[in-house]
N, C-alpha and C positions, 0 to 999 in steps of 0.2 A: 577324528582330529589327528593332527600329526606329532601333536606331542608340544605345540610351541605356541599350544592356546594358553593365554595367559587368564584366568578368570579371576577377575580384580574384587567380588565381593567374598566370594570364597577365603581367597587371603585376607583379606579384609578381614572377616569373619574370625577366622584360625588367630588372627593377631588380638582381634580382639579379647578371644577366649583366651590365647595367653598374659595377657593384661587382665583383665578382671583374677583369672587366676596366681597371678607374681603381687597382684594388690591383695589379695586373700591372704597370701602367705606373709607381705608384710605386717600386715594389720593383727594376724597372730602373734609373729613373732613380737611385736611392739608390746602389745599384752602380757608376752611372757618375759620381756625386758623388766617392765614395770612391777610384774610379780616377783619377778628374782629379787630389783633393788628392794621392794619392802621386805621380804625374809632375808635381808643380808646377804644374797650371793655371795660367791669370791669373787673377787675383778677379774680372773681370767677367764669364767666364763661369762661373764658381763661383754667383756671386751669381745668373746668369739660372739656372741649373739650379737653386739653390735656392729661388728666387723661385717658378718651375714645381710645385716637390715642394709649396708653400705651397699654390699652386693646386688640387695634386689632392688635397689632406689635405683642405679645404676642401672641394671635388666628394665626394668619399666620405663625410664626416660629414654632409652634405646629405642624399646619396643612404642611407645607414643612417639616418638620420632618417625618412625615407618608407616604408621598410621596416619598420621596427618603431621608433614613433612613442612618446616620453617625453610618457604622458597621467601627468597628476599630479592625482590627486585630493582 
């Protein structure tokens, strides 16, 4: 091939693997949001882990964006 084959499940694939895994790291992080407020955290590292959970909700609506794309006709 010449470089300019595009293989559409392969990517497919790779996005998917990125998504189940940005969903993995949320679904932790959300656990340990929830562990910190019951031992009292301090707020600012409340606010970093929430700040971060912001980030990857963000990364994953991106990433399911690419994956199956809202064409509006």
């Amino acid at each position: 091939m010449d470089g300019t084959h595009f293989d559409f499940d392969e990517t497919t694939r790779q996005l998917q693997a990125r998504l189940d895994q940005l969903e993995a790291e949320h679904r932790l992080l959300d656990e340990q949001v929830t562990a910190q407020q019951l031992a009292g955290a301090d707020m600012i590292t409340l606010q970093r882990m929430k700040r971060e959970k912001l980030r990857l909700k963000d990364e994953i609506s991106r990433v399911r964006g690419l994956i199956r794309p809202d064409i509006i006709a």
